[in-house]
C-alpha positions in Angstrom: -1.0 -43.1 -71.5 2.7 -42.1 -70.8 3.7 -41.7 -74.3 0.3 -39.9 -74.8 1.7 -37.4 -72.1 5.4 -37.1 -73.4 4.6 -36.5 -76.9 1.7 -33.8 -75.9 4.3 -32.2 -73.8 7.1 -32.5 -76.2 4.3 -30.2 -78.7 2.4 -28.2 -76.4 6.0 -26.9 -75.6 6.9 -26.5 -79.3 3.8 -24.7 -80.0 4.0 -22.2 -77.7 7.2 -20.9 -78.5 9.8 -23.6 -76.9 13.2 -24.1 -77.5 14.9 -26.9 -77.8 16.1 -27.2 -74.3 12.5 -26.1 -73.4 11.2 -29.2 -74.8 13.6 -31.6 -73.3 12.9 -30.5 -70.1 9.3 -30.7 -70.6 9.8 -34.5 -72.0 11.8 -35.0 -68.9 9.1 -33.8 -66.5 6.5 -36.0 -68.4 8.4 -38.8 -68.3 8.7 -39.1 -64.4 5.0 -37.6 -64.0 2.7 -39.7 -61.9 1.1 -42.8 -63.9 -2.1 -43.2 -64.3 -3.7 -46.5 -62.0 -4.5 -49.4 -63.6 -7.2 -50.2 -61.6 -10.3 -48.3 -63.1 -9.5 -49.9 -66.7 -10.0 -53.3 -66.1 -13.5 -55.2 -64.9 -15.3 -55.1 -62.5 -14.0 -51.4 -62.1 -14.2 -50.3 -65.0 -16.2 -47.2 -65.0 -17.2 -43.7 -66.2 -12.9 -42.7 -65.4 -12.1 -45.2 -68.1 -12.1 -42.9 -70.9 -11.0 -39.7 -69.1 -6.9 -41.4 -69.7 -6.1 -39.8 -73.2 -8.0 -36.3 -72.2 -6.0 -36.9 -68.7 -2.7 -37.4 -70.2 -2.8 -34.4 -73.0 -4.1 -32.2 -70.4 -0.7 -33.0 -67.8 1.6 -33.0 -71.4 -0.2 -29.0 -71.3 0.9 -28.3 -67.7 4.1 -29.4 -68.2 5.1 -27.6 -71.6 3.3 -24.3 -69.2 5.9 -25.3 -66.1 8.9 -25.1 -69.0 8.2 -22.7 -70.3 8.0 -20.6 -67.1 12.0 -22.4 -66.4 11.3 -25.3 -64.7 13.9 -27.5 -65.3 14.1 -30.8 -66.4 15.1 -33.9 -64.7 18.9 -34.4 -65.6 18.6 -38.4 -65.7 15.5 -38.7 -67.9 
């Protein structure tokens, strides 16, 4: 779900009034943003969590755009 993340990010920030070094950054942070485990989508765990990943990811791509927008930088190597 990373590109799920990055691209929500990438538009939240957009959306809300972002410029173009707004929206970097928030690709950036999205990018090196905690994964997602594995471990709840495959069987014999696969459960309930399996299809929170999608509503997961857009709602971190959110936060992220938010911390931009408020000058958080992004992460120069990403």
């Amino acid at each position: 779900m990373i590109f799920v993340r990055v691209a929500t990010a990438a538009m939240a920030t957009q959306l809300l009034g972002g410029d173009v070094q707004q929206v970097a950054a928030a690709q950036s942070q999205a990018w090196v943003d905690g994964a997602a485990l594995r471990c709840y989508r495959h069987a014999l765990n696969a459960g309930s969590r399996k299809s929170w990943a999608a509503g997961d990811a857009t709602s971190r791509g959110v936060f992220l755009a938010q911390l931009s927008l408020q000058g958080e930088w992004g992460i120069p190597e990403h």
